[in-house]
NUPABA-209799 format. One record per residue: residue in one letter; chain; z, y, x of N, C-alpha, C, CB in turn. Coordinates in steps of 0.2 Angstrom, whole numbers. Glycine has a CB too. Example, Ala and Ser with C-alpha at 12.3 -4.5 7.8 and 13.67 -1.06 7.14 Angstrom:
2
TORDO:a:A:39:-28:66:39:-22:62:39:-16:66:45:-22:57
TORDO:s:A:35:-11:64:36:-5:68:39:0:64:29:-3:70
//
This chain:
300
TORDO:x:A:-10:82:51:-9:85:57:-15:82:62:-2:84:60
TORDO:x:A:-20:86:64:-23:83:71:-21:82:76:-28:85:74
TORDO:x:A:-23:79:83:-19:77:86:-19:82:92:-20:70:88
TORDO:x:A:-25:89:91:-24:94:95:-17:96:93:-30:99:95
TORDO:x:A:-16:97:87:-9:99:86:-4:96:89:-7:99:78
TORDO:x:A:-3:90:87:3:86:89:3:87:96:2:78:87
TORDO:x:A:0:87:99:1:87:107:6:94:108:-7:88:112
TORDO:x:A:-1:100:104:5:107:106:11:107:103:1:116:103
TORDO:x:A:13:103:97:21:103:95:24:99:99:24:100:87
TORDO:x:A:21:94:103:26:91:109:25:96:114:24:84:113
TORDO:x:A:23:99:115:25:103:122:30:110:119:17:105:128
TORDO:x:A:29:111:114:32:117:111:40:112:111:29:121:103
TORDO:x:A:41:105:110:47:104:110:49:103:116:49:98:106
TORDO:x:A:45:102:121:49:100:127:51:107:130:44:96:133
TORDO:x:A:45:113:129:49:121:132:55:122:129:43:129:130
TORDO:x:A:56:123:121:61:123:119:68:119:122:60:122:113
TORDO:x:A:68:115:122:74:109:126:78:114:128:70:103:133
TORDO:x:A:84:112:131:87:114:135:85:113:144:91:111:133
TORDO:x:A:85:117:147:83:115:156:86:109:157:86:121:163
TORDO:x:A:93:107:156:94:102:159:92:96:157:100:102:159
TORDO:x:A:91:96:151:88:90:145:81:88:148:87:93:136
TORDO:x:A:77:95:150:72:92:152:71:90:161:69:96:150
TORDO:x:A:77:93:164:73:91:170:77:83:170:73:96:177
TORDO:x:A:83:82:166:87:76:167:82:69:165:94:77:161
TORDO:x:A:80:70:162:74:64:158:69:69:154:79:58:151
TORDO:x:A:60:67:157:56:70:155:52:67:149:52:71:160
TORDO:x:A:51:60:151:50:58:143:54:52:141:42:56:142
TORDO:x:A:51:53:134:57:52:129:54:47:126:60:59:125
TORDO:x:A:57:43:122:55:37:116:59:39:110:58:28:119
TORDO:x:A:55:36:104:56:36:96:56:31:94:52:38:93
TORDO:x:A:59:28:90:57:22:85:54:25:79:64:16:83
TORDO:x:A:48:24:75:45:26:71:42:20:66:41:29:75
TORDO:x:A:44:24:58:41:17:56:35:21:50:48:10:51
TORDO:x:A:29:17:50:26:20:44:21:16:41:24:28:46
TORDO:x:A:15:16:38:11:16:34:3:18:38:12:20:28
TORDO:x:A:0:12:40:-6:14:44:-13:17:38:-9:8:49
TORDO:x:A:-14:24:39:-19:26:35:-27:26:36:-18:32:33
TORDO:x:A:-27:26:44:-35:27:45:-33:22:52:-39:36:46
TORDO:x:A:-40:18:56:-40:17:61:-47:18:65:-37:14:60
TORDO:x:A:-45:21:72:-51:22:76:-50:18:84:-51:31:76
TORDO:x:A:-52:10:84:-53:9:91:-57:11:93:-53:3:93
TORDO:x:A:-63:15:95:-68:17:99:-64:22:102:-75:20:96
TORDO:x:A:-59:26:99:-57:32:100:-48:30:103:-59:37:92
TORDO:x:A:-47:24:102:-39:23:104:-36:24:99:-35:26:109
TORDO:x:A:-36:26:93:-30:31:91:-29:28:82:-34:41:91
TORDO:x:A:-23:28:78:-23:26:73:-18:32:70:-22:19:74
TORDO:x:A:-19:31:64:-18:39:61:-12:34:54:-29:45:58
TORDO:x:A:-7:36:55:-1:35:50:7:38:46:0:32:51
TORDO:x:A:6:37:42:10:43:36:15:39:38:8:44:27
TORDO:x:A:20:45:41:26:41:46:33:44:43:25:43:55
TORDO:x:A:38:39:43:43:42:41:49:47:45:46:38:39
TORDO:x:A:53:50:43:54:56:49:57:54:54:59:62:47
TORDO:x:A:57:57:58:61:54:66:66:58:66:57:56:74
TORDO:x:A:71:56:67:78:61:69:77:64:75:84:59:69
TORDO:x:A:78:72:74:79:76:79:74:77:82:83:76:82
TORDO:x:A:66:74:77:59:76:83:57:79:78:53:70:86
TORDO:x:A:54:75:71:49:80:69:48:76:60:40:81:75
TORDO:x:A:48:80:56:48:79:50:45:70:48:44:85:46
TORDO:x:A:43:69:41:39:66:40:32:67:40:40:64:38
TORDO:x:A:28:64:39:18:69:39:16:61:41:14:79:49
TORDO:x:A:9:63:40:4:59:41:0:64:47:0:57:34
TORDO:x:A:-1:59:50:-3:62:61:-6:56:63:7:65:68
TORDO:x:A:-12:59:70:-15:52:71:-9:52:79:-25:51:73
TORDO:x:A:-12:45:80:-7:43:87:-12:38:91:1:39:84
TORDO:x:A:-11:39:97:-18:36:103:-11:31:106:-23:44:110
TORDO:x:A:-15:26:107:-14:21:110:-19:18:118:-14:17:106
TORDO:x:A:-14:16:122:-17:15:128:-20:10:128:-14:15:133
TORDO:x:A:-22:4:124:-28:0:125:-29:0:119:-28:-6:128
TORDO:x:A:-38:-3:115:-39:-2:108:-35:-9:108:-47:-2:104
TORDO:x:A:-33:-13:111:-34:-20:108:-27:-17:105:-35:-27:113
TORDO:x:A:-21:-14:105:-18:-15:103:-16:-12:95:-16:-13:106
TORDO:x:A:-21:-11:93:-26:-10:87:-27:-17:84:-33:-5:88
TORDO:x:A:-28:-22:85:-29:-29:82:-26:-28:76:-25:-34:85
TORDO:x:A:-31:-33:72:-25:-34:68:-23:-28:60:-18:-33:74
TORDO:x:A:-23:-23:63:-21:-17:60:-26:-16:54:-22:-11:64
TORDO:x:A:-25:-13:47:-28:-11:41:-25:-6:38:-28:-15:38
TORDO:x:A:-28:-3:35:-25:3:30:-20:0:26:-30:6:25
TORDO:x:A:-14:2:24:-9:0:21:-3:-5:25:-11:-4:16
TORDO:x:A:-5:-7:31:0:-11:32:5:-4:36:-2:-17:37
TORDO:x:A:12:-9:35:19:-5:36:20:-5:44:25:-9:33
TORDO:x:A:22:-2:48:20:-3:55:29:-2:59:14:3:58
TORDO:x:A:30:-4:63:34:-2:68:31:0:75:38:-7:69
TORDO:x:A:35:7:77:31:7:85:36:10:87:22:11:87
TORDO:x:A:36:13:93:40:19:98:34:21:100:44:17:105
TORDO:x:A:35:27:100:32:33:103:35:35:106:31:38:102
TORDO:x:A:29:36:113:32:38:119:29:48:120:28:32:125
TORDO:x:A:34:50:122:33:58:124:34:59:128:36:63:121
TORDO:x:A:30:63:134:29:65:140:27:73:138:23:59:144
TORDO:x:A:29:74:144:28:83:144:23:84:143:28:88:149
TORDO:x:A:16:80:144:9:83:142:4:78:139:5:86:148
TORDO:x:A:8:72:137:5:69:134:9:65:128:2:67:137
TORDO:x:A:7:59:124:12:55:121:6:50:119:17:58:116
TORDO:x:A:10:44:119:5:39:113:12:32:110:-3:35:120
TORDO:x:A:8:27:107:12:23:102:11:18:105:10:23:95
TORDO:x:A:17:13:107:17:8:111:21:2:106:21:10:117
TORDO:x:A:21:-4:110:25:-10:105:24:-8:98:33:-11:106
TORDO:x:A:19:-9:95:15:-8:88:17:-14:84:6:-7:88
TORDO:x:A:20:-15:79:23:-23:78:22:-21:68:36:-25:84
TORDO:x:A:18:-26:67:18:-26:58:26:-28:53:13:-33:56
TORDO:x:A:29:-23:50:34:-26:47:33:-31:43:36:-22:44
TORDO:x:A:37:-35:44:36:-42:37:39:-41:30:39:-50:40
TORDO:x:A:37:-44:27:40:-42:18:41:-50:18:33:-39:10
TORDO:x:A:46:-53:14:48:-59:14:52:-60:8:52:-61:22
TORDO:x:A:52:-55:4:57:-55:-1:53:-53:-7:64:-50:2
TORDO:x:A:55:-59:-15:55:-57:-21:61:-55:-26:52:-61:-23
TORDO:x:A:60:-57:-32:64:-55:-36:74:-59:-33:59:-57:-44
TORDO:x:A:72:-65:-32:79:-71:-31:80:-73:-25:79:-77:-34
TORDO:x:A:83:-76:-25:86:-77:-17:80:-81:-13:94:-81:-18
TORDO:x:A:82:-82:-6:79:-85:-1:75:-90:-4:84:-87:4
TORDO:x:A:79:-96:-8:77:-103:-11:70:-102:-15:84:-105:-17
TORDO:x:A:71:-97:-19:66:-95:-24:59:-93:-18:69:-88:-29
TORDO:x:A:59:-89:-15:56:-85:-10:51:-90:-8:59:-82:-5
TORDO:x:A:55:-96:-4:52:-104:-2:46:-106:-6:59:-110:-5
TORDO:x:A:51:-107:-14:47:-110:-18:42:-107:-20:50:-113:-22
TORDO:x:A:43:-99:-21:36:-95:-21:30:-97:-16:38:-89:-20
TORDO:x:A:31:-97:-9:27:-99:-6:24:-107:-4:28:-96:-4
TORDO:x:A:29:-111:-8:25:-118:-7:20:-118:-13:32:-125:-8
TORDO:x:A:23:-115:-20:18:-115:-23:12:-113:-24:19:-115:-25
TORDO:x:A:10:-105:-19:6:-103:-16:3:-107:-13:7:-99:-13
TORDO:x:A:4:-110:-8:1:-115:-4:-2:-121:-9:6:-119:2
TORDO:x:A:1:-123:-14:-2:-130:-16:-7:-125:-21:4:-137:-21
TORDO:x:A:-8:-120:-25:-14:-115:-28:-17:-116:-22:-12:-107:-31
TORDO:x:A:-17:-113:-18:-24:-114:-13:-25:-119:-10:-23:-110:-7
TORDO:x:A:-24:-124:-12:-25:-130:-10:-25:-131:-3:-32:-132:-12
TORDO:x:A:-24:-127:3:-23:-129:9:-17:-122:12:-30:-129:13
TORDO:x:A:-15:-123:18:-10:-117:19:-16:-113:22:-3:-118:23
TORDO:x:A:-13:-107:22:-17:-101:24:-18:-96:19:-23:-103:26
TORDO:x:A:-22:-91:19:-26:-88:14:-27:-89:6:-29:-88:15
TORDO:x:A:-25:-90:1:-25:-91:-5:-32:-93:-7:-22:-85:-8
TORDO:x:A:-36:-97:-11:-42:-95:-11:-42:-91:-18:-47:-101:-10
TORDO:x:A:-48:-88:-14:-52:-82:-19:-48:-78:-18:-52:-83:-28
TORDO:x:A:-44:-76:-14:-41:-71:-11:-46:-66:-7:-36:-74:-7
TORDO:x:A:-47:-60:-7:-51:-54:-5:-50:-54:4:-48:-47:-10
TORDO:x:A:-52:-55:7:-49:-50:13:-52:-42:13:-50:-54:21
TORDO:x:A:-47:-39:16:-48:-32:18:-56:-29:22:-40:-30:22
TORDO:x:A:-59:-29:18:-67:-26:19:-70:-30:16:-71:-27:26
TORDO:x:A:-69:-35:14:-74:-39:5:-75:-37:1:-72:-47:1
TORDO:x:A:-79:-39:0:-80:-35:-9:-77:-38:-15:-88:-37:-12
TORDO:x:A:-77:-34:-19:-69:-36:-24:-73:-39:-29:-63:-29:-27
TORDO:x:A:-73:-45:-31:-77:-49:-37:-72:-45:-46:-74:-61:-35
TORDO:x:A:-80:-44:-49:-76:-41:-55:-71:-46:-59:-80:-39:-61
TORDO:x:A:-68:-43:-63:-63:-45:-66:-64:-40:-74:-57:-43:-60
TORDO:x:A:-62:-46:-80:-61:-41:-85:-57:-42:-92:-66:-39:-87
TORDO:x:A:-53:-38:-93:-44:-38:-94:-43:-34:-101:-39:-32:-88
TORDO:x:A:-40:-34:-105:-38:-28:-111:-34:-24:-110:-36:-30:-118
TORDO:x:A:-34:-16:-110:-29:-11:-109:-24:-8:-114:-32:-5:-107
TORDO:x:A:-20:-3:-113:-14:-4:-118:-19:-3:-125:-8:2:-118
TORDO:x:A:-24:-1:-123:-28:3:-130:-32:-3:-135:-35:9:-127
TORDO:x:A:-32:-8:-130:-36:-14:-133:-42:-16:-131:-37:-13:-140
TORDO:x:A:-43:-9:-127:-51:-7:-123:-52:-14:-118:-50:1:-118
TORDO:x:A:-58:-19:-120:-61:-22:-114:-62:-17:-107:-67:-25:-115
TORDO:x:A:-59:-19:-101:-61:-17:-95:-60:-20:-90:-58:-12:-95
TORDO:x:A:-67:-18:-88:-69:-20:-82:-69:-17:-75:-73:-21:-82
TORDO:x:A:-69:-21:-69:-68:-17:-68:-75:-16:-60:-61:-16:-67
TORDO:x:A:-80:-17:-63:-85:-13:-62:-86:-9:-64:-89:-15:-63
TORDO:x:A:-86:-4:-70:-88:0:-73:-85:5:-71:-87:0:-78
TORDO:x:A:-81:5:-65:-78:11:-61:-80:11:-55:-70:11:-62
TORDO:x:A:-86:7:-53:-90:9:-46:-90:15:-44:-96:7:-47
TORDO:x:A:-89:18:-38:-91:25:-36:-84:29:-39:-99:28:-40
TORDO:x:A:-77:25:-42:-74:30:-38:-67:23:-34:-72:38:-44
TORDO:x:A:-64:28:-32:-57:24:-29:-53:22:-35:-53:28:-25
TORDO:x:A:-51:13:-33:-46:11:-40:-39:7:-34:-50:3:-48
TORDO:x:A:-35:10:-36:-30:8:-36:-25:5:-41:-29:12:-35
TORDO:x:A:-24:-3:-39:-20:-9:-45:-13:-11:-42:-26:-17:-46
TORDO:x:A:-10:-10:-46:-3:-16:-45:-3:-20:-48:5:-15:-45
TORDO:x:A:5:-23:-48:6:-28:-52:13:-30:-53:2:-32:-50
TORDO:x:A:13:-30:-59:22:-30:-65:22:-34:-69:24:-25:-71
TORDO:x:A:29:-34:-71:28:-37:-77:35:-33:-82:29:-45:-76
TORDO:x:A:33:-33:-88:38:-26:-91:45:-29:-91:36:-24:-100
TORDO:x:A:47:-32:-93:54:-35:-93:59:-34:-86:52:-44:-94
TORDO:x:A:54:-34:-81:59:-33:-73:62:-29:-74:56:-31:-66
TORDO:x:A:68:-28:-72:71:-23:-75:77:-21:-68:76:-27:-83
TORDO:x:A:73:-22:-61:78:-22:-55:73:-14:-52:78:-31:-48
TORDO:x:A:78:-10:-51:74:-2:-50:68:-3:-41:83:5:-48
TORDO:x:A:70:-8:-39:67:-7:-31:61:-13:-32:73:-8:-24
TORDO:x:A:58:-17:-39:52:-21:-36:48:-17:-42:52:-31:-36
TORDO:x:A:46:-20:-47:41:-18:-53:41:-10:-55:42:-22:-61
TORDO:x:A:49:-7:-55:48:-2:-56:47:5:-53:51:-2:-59
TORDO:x:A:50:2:-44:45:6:-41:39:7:-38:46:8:-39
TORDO:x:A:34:1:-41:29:-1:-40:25:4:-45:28:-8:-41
TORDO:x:A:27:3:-50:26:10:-57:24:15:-56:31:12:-60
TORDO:x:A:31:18:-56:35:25:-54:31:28:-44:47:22:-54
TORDO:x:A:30:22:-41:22:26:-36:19:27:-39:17:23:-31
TORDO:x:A:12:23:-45:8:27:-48:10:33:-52:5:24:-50
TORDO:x:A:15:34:-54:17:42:-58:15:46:-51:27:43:-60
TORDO:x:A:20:45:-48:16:51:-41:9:52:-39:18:48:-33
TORDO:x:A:7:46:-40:0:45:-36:-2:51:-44:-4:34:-35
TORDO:x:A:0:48:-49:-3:54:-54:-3:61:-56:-1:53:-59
TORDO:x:A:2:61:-55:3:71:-51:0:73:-47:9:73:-47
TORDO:x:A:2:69:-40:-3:71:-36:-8:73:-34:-3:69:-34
TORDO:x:A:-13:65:-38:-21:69:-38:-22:68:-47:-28:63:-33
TORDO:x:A:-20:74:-49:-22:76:-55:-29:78:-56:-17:81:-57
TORDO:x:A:-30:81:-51:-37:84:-52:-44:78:-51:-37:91:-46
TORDO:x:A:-40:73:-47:-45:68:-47:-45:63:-51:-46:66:-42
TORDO:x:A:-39:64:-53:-39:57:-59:-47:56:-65:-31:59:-66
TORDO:x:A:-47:51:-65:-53:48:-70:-60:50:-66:-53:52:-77
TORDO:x:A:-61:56:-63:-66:59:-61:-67:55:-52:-64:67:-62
TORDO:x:A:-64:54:-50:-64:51:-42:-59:43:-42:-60:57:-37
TORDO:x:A:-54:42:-45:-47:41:-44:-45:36:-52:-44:49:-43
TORDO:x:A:-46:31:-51:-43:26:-56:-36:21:-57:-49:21:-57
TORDO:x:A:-32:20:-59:-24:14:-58:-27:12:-63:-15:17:-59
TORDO:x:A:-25:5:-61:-22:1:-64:-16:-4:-66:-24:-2:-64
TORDO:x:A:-16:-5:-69:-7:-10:-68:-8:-16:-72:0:-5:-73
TORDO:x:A:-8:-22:-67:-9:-27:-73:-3:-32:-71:-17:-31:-72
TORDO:x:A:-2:-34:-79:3:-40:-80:2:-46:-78:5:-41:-87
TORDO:x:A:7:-48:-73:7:-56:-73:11:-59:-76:7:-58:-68
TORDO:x:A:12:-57:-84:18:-60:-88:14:-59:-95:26:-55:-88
TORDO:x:A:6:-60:-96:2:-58:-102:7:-62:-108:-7:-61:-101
TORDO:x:A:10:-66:-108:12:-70:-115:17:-65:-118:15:-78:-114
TORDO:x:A:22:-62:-114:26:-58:-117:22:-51:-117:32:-58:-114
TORDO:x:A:15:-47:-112:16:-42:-111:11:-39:-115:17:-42:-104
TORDO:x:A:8:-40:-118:5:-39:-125:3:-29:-125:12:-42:-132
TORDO:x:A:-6:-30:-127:-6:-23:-127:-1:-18:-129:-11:-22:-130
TORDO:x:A:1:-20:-134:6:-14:-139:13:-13:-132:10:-18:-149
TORDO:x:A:15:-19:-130:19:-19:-125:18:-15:-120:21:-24:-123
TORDO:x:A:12:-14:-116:11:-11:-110:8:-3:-113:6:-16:-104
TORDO:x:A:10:-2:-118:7:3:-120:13:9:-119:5:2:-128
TORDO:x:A:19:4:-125:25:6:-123:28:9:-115:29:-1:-124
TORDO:x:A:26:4:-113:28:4:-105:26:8:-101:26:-2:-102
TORDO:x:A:19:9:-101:14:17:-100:18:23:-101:8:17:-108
TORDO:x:A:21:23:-107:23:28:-114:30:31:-106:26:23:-125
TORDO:x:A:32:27:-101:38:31:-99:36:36:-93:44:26:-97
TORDO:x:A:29:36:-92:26:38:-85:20:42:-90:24:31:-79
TORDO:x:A:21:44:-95:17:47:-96:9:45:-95:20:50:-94
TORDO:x:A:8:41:-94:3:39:-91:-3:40:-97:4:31:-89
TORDO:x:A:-9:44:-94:-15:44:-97:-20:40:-99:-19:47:-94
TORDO:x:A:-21:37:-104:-24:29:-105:-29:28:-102:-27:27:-112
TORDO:x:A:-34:32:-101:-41:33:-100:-41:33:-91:-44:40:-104
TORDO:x:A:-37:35:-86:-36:36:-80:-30:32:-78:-36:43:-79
TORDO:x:A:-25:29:-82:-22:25:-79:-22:20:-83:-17:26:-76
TORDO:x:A:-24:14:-83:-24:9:-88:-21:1:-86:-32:9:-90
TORDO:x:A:-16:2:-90:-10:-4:-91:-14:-11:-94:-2:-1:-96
TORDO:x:A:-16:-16:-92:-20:-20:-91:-17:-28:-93:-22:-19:-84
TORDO:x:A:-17:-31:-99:-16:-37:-100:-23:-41:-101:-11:-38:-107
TORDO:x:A:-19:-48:-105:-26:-53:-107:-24:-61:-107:-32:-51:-100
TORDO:x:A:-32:-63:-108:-30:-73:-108:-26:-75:-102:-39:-78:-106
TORDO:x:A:-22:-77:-103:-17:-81:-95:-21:-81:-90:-16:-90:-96
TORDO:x:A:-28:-87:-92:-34:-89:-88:-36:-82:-81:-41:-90:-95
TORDO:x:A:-38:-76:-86:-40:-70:-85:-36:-65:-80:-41:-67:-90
TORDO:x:A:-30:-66:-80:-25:-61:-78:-23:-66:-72:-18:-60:-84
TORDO:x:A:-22:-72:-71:-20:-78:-66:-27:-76:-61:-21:-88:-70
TORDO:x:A:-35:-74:-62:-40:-75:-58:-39:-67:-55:-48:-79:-62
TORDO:x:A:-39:-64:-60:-36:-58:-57:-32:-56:-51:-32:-56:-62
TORDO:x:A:-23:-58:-52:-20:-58:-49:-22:-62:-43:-16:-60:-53
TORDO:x:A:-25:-69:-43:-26:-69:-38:-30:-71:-33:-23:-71:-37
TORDO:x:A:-35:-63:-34:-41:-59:-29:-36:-57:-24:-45:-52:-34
TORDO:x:A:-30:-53:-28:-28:-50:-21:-19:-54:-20:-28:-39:-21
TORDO:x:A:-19:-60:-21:-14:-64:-16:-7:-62:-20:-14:-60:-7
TORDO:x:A:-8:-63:-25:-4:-62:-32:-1:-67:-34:-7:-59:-38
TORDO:x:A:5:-71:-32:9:-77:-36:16:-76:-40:12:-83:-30
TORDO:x:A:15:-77:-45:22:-77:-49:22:-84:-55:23:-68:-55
TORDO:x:A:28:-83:-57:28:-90:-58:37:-87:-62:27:-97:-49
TORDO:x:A:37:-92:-70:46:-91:-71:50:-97:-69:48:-90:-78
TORDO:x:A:57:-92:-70:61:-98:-66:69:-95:-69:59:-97:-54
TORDO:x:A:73:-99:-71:79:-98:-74:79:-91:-80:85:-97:-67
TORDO:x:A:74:-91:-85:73:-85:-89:71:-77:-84:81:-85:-93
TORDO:x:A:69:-77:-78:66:-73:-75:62:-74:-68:71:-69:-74
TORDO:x:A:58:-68:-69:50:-72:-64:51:-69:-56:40:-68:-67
TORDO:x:A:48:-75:-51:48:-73:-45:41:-73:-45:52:-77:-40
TORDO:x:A:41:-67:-42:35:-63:-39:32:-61:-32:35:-58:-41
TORDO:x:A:27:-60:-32:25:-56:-24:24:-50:-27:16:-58:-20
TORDO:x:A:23:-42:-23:24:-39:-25:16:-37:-21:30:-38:-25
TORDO:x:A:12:-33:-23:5:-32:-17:2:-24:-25:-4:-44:-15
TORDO:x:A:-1:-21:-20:-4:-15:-23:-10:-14:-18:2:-9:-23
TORDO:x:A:-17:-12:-21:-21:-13:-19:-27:-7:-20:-21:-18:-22
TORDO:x:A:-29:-6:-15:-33:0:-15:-40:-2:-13:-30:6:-9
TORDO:x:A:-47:-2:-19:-54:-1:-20:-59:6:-16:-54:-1:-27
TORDO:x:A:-63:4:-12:-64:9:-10:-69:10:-16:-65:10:-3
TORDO:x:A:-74:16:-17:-78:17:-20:-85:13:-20:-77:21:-19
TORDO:x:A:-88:9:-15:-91:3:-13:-91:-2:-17:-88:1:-9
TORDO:x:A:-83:-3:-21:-81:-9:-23:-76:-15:-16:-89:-12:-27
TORDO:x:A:-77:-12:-10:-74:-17:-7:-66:-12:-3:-80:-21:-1
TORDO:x:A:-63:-20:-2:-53:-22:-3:-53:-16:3:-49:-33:2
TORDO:x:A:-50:-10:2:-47:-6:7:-43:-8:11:-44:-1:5
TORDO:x:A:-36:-8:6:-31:-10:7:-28:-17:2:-28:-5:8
TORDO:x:A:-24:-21:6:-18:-26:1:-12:-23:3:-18:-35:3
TORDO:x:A:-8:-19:0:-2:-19:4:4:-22:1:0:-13:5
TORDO:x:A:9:-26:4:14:-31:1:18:-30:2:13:-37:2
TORDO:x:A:23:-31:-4:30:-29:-3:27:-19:-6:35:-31:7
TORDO:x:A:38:-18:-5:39:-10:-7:42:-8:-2:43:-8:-12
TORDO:x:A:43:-10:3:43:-6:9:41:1:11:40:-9:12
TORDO:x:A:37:4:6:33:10:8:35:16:3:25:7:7
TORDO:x:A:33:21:5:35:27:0:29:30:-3:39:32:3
TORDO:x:A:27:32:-10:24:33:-14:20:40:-10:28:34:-21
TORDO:x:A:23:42:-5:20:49:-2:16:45:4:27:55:1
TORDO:x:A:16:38:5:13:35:10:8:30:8:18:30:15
TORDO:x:A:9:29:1:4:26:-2:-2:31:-4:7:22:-7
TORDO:x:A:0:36:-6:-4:42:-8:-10:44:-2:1:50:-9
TORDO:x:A:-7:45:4:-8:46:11:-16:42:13:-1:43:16
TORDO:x:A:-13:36:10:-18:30:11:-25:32:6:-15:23:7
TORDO:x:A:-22:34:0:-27:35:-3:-31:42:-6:-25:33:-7
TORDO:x:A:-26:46:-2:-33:51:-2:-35:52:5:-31:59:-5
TORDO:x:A:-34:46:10:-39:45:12:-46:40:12:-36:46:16
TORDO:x:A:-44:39:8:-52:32:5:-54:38:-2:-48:20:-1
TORDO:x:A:-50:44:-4:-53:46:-5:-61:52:-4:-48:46:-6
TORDO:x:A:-57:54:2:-62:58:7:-68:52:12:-56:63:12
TORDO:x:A:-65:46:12:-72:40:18:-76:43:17:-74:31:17
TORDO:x:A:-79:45:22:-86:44:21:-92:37:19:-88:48:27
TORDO:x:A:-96:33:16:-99:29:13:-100:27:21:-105:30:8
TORDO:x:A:-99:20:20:-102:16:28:-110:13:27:-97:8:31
//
């Protein structure tokens, strides 16, 4: 939706209203949560695939203007947002903009801890993981074996958009690995016509000892997944560890099952980090959102 529209469906809601409703209280607030897909400080405005509002307006991807850019800090494609929107009879914009936080793996709080101390001692200082990507760097290759056995790299998919997660087959809890998955099924319907041709997934194991090509072949096999356009990705420990963590990937086992980060990752066609997004917080129609809009970027 552009935002010439959005304005005329606010004021088509405010005529509709009731007289009293409106002259009682003219404008109105929303709590809104969604997925930031584009952003524009020169212009104020940030554009995100948002989940529905009760009793205002479906869910859609729509931009939304803010009153100062600075309030744009910060922001990237993929992150999960919280705001209120504000509506006024002839205008509206997005206020108290606040980043959801993910904080949670596979076990309890304890685990979660020790997930992130050991993150910190891998990066040898707190902060940023090293060799971790930030969002606008260039994504160092990386090269893996697919369910097929095929070496792949992933340079060799320069010039178009790749999209990667990360699993492991054994998870067996419906809301972390498997619907990290079960988004790229969507994402595979969705852009069927750009699969291979514009549009690449990957899926790589951070469990290579058990997860073995023939294994993530299997695993492939429930999403139907096309080999050649979505390719399920193992390899040397060594290979899969340097992999994983480009984009800020720790797992580690722990009482016969693994604690994980959870991050899905969107290449633009450049080769550099769109997005990192972390945790499952999000919905596969918001992740899509994201990505057919790095579909369409124009080259910077």
């Amino acid at each position: 939706m552009t935002m010439w529209a959005f304005r005329l469906l606010v004021a088509l809601l405010f005529l509709l209203a009731p007289v009293h409703a409106r002259a009682g209280q003219r404008t109105k607030e929303y709590p809104v949560t969604g997925m930031i897909v584009s952003i524009a400080p020169a212009a104020k405005t940030f554009t995100a695939s948002i989940q529905a509002i009760p009793n205002f307006m479906a869910a859609m991807t729509m931009p939304f203007e803010v009153r100062q850019a600075s309030e744009l800090q910060g922001l990237t494609p993929g992150t999960v947002v919280s705001f209120t929107l504000v509506v006024e009879p002839n205008t509206s914009y997005a206020t108290r903009i606040a980043v959801v936080p993910y904080s949670n793996t596979e076990q309890d709080p304890f685990s979660a801890n020790r997930l992130k101390l050991l993150s910190d001692i891998a990066a040898g200082k707190q902060g940023r993981p090293a060799e971790m990507v930030a969002v606008g760097g260039p994504v160092p290759d990386f090269s893996l074996v697919d369910q097929k056995r095929r070496p792949t790299s992933l340079s060799q998919f320069r010039g178009k958009v790749v999209v990667a997660n990360f699993i492991y087959t054994t998870c067996a809890l419906p809301n972390f690995c498997l619907r990290l998955a079960n988004n790229f099924g969507v994402l595979q319907k969705r852009f069927a016509a750009q699969m291979g041709k514009d549009l690449v997934l990957l899926t790589i194991t951070f469990d290579p000892t058990h997860d073995t090509p023939e294994v993530m072949a299997q695993y492939a096999s429930q999403w139907s997944a096309n080999a050649d356009t979505w390719r399920f990705l193992t390899g040397p420990a060594t290979d899969v560890e340097r992999a994983c963590r480009l984009f800020g990937v720790h797992a580690f086992a722990t009482e016969g099952l693994m604690d994980h980060s959870l991050h899905t990752a969107i290449i633009g066609r450049d080769g550099r980090l769109v997005a990192n997004i972390e945790g499952n917080q999000f919905t596969a129609t918001q992740l899509g959102d994201v990505v057919a809009a790095t579909l369409t970027a124009l080259p910077k």
